[in-house]
Every structure is written in structure tokens, then in C-alpha cells.
mmCIF entry with sequence, helices, sheets and N, C-alpha, C, O atoms, coordinates in Angstrom:
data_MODEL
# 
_entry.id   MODEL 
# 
_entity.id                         1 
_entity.type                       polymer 
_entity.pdbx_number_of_molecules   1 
# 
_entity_poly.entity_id                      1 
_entity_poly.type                           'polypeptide(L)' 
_entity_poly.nstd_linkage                   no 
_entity_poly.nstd_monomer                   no 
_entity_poly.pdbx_seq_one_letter_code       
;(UNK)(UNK)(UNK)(UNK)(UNK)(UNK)(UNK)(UNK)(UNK)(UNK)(UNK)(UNK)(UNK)(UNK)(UNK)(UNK)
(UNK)(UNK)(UNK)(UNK)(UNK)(UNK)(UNK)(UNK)(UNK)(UNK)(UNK)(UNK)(UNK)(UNK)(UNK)(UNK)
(UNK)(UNK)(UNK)
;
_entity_poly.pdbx_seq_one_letter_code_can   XXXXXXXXXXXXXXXXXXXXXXXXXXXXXXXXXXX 
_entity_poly.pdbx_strand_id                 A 
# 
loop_
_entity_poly_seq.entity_id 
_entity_poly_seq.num 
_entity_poly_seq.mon_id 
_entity_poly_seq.hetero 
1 1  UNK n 
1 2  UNK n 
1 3  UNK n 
1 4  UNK n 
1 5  UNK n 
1 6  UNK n 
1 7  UNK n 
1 8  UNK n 
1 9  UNK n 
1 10 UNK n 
1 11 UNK n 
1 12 UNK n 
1 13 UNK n 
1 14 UNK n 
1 15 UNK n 
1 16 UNK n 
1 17 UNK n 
1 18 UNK n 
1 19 UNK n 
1 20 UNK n 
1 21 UNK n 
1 22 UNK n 
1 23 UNK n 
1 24 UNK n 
1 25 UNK n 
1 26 UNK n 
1 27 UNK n 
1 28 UNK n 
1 29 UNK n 
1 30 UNK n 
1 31 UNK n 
1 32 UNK n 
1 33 UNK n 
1 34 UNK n 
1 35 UNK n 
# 
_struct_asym.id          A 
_struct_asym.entity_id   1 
# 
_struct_conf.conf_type_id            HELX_P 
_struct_conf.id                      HELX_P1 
_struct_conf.pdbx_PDB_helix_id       AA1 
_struct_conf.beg_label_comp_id       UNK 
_struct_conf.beg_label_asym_id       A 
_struct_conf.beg_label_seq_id        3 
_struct_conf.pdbx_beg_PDB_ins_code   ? 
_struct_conf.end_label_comp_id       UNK 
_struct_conf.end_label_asym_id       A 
_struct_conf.end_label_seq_id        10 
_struct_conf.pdbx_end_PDB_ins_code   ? 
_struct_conf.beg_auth_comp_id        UNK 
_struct_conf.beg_auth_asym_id        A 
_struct_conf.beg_auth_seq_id         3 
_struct_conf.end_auth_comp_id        UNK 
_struct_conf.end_auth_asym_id        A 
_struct_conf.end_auth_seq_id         10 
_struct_conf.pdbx_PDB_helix_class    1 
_struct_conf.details                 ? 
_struct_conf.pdbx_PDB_helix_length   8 
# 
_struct_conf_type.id          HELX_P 
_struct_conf_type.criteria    ? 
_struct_conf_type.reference   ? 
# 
loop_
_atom_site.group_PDB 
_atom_site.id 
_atom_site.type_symbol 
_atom_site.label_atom_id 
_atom_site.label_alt_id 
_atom_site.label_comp_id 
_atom_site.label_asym_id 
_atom_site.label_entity_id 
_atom_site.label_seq_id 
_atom_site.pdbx_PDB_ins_code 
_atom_site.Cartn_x 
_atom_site.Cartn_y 
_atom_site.Cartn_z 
_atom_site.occupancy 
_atom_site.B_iso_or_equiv 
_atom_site.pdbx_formal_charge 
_atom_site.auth_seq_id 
_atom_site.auth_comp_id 
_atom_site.auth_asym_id 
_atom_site.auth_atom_id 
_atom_site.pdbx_PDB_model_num 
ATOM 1   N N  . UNK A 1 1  ? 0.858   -1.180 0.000  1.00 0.00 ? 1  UNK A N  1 
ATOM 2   C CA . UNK A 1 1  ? 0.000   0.000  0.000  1.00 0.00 ? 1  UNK A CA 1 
ATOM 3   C C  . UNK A 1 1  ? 0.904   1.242  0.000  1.00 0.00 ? 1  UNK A C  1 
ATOM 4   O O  . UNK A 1 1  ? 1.963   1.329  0.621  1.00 0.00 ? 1  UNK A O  1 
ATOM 5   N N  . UNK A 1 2  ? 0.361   2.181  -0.763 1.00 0.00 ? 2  UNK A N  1 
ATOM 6   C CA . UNK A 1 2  ? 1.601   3.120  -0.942 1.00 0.00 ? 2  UNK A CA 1 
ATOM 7   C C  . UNK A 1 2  ? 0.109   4.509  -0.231 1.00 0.00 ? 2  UNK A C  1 
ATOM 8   O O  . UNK A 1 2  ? -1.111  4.451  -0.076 1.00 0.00 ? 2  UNK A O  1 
ATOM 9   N N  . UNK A 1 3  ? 1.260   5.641  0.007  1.00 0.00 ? 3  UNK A N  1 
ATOM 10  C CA . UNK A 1 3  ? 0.415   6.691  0.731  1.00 0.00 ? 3  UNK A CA 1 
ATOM 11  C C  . UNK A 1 3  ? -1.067  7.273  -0.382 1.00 0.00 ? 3  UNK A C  1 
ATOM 12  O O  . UNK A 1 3  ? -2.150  7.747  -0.041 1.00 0.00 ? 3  UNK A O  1 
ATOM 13  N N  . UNK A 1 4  ? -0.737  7.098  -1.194 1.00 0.00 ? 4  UNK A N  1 
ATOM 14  C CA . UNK A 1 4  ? -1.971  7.867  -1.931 1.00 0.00 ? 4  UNK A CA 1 
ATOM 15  C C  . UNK A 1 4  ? -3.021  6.553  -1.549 1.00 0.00 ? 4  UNK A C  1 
ATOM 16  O O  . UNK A 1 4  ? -4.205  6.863  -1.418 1.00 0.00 ? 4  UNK A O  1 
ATOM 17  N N  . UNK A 1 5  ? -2.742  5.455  -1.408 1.00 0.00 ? 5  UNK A N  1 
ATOM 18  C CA . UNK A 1 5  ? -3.838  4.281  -1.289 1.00 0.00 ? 5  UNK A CA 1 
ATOM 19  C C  . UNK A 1 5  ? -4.436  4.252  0.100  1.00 0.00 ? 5  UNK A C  1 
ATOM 20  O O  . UNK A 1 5  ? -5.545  3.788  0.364  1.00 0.00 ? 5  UNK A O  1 
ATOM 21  N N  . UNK A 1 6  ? -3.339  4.956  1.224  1.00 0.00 ? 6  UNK A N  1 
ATOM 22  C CA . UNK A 1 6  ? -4.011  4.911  2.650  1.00 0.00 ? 6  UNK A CA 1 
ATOM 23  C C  . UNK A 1 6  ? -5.103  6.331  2.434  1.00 0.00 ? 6  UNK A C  1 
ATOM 24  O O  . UNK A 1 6  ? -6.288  6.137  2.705  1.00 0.00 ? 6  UNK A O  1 
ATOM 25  N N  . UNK A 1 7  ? -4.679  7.731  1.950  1.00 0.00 ? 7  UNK A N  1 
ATOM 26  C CA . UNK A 1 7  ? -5.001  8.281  2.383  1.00 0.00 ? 7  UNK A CA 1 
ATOM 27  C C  . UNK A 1 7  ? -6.640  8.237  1.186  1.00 0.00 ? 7  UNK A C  1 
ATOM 28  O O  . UNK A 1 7  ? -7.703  8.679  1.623  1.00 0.00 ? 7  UNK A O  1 
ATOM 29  N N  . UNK A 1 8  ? -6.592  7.954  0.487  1.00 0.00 ? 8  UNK A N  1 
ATOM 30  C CA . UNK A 1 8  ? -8.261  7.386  0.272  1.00 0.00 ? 8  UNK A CA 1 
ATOM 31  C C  . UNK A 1 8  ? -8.616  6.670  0.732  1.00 0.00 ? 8  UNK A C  1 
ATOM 32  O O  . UNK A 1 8  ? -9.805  6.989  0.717  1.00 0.00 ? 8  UNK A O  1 
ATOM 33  N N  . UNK A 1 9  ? -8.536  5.110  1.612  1.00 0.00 ? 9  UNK A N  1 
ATOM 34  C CA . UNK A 1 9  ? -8.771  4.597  2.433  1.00 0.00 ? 9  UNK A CA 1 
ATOM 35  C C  . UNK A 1 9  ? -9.249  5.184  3.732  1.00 0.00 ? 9  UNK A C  1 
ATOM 36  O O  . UNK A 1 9  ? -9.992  4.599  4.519  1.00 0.00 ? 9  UNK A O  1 
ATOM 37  N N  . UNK A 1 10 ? -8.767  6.365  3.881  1.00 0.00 ? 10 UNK A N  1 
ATOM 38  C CA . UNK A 1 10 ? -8.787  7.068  4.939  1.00 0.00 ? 10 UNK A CA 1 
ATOM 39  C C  . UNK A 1 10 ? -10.112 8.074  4.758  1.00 0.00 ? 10 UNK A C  1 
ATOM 40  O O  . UNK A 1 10 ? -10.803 8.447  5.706  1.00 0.00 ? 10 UNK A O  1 
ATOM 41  N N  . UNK A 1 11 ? -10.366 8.493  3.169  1.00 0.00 ? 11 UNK A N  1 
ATOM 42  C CA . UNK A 1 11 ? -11.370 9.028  2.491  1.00 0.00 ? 11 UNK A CA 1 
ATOM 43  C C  . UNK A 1 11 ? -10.814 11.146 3.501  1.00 0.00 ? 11 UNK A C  1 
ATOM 44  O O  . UNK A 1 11 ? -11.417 11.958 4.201  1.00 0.00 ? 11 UNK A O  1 
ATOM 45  N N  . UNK A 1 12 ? -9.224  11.016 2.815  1.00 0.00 ? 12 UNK A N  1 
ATOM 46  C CA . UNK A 1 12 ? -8.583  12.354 3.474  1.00 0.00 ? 12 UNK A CA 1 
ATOM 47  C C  . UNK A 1 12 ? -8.000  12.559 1.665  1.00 0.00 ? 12 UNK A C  1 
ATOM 48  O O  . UNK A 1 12 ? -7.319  11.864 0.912  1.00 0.00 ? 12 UNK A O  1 
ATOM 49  N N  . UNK A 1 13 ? -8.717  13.917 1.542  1.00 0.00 ? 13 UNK A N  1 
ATOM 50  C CA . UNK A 1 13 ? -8.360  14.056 0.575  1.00 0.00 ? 13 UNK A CA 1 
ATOM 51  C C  . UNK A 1 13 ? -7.477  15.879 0.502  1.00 0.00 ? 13 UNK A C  1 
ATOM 52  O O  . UNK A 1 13 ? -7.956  16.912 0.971  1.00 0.00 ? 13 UNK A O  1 
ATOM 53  N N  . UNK A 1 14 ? -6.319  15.756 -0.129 1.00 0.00 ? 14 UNK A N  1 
ATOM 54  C CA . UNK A 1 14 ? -5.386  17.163 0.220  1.00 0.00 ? 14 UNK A CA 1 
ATOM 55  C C  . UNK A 1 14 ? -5.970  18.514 -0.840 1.00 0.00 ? 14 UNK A C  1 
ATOM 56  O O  . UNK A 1 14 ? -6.327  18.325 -2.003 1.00 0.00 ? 14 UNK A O  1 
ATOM 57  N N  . UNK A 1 15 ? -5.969  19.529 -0.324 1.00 0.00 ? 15 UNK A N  1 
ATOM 58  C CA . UNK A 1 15 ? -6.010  20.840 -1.174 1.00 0.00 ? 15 UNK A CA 1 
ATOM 59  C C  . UNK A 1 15 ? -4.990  21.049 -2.073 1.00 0.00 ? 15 UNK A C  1 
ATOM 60  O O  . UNK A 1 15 ? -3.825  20.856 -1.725 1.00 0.00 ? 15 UNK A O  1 
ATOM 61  N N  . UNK A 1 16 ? -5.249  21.392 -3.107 1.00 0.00 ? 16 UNK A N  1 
ATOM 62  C CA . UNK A 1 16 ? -3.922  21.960 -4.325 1.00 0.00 ? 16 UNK A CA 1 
ATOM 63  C C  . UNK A 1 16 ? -3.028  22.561 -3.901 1.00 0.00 ? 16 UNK A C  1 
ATOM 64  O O  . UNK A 1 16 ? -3.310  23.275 -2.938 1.00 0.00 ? 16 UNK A O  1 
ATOM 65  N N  . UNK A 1 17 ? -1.952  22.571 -4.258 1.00 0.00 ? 17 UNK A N  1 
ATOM 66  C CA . UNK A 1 17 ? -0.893  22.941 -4.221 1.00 0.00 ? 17 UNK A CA 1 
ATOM 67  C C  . UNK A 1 17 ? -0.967  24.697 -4.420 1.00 0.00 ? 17 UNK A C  1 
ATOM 68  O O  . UNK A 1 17 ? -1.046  25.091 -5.584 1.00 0.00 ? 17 UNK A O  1 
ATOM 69  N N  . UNK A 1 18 ? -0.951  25.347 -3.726 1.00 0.00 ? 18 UNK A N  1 
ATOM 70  C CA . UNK A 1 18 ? -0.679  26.988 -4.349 1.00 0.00 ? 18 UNK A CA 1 
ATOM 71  C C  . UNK A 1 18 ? 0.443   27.258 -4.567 1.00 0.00 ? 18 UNK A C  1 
ATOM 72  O O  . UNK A 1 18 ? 1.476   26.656 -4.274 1.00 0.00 ? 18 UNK A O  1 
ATOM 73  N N  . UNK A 1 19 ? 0.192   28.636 -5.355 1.00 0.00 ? 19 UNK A N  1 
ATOM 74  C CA . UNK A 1 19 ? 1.938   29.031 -5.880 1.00 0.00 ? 19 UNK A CA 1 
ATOM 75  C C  . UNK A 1 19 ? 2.456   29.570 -4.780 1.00 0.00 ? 19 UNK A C  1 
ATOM 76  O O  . UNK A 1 19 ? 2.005   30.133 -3.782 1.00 0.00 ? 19 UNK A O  1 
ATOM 77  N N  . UNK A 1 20 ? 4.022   29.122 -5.386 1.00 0.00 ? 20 UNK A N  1 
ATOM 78  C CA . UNK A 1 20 ? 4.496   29.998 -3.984 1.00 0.00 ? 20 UNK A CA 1 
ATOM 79  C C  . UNK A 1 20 ? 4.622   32.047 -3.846 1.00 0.00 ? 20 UNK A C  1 
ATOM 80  O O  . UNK A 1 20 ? 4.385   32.856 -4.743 1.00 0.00 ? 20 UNK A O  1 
ATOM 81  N N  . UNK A 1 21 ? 5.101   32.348 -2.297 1.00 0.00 ? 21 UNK A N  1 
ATOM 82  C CA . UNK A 1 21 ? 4.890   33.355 -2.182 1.00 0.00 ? 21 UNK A CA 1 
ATOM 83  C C  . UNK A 1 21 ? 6.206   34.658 -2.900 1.00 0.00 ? 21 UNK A C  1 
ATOM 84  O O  . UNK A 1 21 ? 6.245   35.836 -3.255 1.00 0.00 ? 21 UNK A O  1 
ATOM 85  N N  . UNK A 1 22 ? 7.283   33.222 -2.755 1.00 0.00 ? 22 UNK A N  1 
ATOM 86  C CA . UNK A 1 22 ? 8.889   33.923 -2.949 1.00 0.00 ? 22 UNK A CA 1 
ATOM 87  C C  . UNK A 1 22 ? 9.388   32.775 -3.842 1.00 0.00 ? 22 UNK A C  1 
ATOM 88  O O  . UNK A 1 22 ? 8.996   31.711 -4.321 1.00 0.00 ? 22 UNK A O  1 
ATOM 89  N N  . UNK A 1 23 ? 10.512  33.605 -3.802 1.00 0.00 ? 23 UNK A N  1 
ATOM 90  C CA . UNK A 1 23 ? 11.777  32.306 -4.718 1.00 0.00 ? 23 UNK A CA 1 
ATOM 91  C C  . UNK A 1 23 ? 12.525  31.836 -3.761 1.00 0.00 ? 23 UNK A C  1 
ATOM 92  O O  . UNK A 1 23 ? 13.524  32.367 -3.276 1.00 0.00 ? 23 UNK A O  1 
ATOM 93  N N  . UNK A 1 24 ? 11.849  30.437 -3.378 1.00 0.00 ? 24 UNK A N  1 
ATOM 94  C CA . UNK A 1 24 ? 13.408  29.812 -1.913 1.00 0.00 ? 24 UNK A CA 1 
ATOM 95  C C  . UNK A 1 24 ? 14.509  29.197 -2.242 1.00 0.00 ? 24 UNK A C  1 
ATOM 96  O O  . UNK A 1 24 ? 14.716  28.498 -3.234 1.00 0.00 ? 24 UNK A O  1 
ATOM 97  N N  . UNK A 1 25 ? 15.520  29.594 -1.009 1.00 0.00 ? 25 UNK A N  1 
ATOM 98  C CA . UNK A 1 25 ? 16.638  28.848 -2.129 1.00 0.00 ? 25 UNK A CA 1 
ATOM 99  C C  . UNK A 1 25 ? 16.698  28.223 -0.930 1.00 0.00 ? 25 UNK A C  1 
ATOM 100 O O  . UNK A 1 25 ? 16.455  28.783 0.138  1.00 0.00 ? 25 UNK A O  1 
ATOM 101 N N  . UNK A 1 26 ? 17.114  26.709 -1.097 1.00 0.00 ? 26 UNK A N  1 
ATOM 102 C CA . UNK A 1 26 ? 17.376  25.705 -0.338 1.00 0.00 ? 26 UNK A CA 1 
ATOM 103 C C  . UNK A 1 26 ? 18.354  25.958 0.591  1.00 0.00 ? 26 UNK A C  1 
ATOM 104 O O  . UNK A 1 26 ? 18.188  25.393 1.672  1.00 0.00 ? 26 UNK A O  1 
ATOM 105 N N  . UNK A 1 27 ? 19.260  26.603 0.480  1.00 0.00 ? 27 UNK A N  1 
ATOM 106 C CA . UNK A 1 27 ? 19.964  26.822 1.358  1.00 0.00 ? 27 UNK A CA 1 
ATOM 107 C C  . UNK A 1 27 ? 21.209  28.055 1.045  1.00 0.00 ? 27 UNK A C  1 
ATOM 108 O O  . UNK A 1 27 ? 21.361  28.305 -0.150 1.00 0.00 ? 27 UNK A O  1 
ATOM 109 N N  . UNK A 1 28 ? 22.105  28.837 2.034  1.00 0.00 ? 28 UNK A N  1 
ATOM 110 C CA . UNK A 1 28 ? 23.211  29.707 1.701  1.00 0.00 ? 28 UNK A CA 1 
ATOM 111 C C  . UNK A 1 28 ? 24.413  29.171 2.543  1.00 0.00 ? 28 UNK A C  1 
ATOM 112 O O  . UNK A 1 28 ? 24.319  28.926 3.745  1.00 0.00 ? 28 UNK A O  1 
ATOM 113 N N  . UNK A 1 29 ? 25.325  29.043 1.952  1.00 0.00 ? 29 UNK A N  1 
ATOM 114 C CA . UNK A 1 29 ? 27.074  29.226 2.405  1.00 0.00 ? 29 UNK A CA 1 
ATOM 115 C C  . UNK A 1 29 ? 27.576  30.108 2.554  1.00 0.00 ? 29 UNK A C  1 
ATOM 116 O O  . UNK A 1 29 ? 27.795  30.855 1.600  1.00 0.00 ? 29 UNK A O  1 
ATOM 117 N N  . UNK A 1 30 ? 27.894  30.347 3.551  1.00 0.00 ? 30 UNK A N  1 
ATOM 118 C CA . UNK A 1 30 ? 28.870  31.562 4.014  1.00 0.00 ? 30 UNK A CA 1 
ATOM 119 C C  . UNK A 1 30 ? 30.159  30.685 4.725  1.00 0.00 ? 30 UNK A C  1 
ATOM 120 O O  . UNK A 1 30 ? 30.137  30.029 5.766  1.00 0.00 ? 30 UNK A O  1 
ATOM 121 N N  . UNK A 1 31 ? 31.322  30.928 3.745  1.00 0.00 ? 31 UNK A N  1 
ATOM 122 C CA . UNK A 1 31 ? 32.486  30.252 4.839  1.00 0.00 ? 31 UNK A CA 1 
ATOM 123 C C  . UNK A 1 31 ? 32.267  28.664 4.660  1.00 0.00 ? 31 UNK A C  1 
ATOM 124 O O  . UNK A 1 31 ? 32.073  27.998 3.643  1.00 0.00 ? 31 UNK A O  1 
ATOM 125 N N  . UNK A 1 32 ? 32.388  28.238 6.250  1.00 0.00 ? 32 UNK A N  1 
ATOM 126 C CA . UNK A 1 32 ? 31.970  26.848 7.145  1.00 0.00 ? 32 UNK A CA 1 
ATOM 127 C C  . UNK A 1 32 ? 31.073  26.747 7.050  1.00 0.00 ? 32 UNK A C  1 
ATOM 128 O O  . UNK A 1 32 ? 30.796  25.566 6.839  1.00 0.00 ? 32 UNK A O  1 
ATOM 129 N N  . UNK A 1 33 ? 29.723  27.772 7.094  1.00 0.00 ? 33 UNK A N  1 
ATOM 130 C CA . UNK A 1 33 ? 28.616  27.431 7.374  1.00 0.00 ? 33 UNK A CA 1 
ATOM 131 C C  . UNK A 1 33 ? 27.456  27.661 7.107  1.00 0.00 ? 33 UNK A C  1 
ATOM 132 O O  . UNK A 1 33 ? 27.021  28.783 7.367  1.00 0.00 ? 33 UNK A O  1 
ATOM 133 N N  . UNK A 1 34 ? 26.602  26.673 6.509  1.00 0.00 ? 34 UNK A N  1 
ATOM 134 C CA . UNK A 1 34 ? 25.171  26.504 5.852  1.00 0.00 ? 34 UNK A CA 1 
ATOM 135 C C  . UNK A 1 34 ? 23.997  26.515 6.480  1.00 0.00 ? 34 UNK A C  1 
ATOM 136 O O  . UNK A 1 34 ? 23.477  25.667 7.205  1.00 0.00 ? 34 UNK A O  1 
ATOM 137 N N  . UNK A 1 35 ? 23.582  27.716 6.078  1.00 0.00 ? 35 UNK A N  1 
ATOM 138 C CA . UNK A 1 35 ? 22.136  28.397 6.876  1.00 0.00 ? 35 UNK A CA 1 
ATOM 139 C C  . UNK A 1 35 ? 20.691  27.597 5.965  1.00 0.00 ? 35 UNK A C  1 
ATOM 140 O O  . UNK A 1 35 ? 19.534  27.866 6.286  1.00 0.00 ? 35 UNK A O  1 
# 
């Protein structure tokens, strides 16, 4: 059973996806260290 099969089983169904608000960036380096 994979998750899309529980969660109709479950009769839980998700809202669409909206756009996003910004442009994220996964992450920044500075130096050593990743924020």
C-alpha cells in the first residue's frame, strides 16, 4: 500500500498545491557554514 492508497482509504483528501509566495533557495554558504 503506498500513501496515496491509505489516504483514500482514509477518504482524506489534500487541497492543491498553491503558488508559492517567494523564490526559496534551499539553502546559503557563508564560509563553514550553511544556513
Amino acid at each position: 500500500m503506498n500513501v496515496y492508497e491509505k489516504l483514500k482509504e482514509l477518504n482524506i483528501t489534500l487541497p492543491p498545491v498553491s503558488v508559492p509566495a517567494a523564490a526559496y533557495v534551499p539553502y546559503v554558504q557563508t564560509g563553514k557554514l550553511v544556513f
